[in-house]
N, C-alpha and C positions, 0 to 999 in steps of 0.2 A: 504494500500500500504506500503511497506517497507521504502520506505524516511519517510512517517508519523512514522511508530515504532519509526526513530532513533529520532527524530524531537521531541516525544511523553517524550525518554528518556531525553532530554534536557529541557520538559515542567516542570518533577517533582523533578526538580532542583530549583524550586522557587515559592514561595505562588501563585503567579500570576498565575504563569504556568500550577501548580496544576488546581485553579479554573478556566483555560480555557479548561484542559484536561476535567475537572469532566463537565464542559456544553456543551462540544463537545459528548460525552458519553451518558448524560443525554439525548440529541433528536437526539444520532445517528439512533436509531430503528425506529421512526415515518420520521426524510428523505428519508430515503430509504427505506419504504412503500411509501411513494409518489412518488419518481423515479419510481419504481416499476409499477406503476399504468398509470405514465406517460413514455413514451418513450422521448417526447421533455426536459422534465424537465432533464431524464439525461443525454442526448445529451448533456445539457447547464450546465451542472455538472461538465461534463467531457471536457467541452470546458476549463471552468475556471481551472479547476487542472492542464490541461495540458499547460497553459498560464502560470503559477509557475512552473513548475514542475523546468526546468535545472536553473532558481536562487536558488530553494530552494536545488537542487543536491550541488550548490556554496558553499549555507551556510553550510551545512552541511559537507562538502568538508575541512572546515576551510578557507574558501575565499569568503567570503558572503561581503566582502567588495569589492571586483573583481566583484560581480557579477553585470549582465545590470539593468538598474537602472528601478523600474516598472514603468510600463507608462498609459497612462491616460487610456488609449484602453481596460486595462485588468481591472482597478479599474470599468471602465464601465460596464464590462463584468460582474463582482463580483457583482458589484449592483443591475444589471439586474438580476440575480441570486436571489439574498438578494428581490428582492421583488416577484420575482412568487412563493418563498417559505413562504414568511410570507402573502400573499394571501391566500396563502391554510392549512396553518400551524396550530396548535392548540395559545390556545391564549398564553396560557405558552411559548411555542417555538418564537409565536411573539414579545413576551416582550422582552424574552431575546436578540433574532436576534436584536433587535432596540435598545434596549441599547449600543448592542457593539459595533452597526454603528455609532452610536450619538457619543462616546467616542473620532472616529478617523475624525468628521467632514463628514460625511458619506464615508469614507475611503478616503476621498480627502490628507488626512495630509502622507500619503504612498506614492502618487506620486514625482516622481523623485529620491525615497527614493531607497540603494541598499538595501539588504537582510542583512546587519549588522545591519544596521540603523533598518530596520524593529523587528529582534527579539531586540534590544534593547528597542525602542517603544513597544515593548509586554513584555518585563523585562525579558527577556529569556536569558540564559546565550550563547553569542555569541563563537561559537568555533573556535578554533585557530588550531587546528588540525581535521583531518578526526573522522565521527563520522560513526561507518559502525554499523548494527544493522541485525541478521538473526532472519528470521520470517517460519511460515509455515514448521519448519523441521517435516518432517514424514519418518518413516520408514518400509514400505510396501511392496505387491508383486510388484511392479514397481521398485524397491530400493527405493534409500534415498531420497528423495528431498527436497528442501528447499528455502527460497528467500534474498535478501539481496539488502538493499540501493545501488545506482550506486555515484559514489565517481568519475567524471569527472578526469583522468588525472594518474586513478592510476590502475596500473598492479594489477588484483584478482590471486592468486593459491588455490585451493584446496587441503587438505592434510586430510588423514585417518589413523588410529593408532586404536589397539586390547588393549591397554596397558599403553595407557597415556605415555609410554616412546619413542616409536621408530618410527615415521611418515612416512609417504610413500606418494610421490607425485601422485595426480591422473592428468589422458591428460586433456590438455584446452577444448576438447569436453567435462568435465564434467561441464563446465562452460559458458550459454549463457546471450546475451543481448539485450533488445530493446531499449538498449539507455535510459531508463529510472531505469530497477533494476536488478539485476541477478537474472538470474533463475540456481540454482545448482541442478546438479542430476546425481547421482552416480549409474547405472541400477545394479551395482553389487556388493554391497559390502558385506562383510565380515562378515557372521553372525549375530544373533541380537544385539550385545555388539562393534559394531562399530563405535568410536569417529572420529567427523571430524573438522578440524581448517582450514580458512577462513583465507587467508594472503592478502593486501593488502599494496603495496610498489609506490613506485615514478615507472617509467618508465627509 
């Protein structure tokens, strides 16, 4: 997902970060053969991401200290998570899963905690400004497309340039949302040599 890219970039900004990027990566391929295989497992996947999803838009946002504060509901949810996947997990994946639960008190030391407090607790550098991150640009017979973190509270435009010099604004139809990331897509652009910039402002 796009909030992870920018979230990802804020990881390998510190030792820490790094080594929870590189164990996220390490047993990305074997969760999602198991989602895969199971349908309820990723129903309960996608329960918990989307229980984070708009504090981590906060943090990300530069207001992770604004954001609602996580509550006991989702740490459950995360738990309940944390053990039908180390049921079924290799033993490597359950090591690790349980170490990093053990670390936060089985995630218990997160409650009540906002999103600054949390990447602080993970030694992540907390941002004080918008961190916006495009993922998935391709450009194809369909035109451009591409994806981008959702940044709560801030005006996105679109803009296209042949030349790195002269930019041309595209219509807000080339910019949609489900409230969680943008999806950008340009059906026509400009030959194959078409640069695009991503502006995002206060409102």
């Amino acid at each position: 997902m796009p909030s992870f890219r920018a979230l990802e970039q804020l990881m390998m900004q510190t030792a820490e970060g790094r080594r929870l990027r590189d164990l996220y990566w390490r047993h990305t391929t074997e969760f999602v053969l198991l989602c895969i295989a199971d349908r309820n497992l990723f129903a309960q996947a996608r329960d918990v991401i989307m229980r984070f999803q708009a504090p981590l838009n906060s943090f990300l946002g530069g207001k992770g200290s604004d954001s609602a504060l996580i509550p006991s509901s989702a740490i459950a949810a995360l738990n309940n998570l944390w053990n039908t996947v180390t049921n079924r997990c290799s033993s490597e994946m359950r090591t690790n899963m349980s170490a990093e639960r053990a670390r936060f008190n089985g995630f218990q030391d997160f409650v009540g905690r906002n999103f600054a407090q949390w990447g602080e607790m993970l030694q992540l550098p907390v941002p004080s400004a918008p961190v916006i991150t495009i993922t998935k640009a391709v450009l194809g017979k369909g035109g451009f497309t591409a994806e981008a973190n959702l940044v709560p509270g801030m005006r996105y435009s679109l803009f296209r340039s042949v030349d790195l010099n002269d930019w041309t604004p595209l219509p807000p139809s080339t910019l949609k949302t489900n409230g969680f990331f943008l999806d950008i897509n340009d059906p026509a652009p400009t030959g194959n040599d078409a640069f695009y910039q991503l502006s995002a402002s206060p409102p």
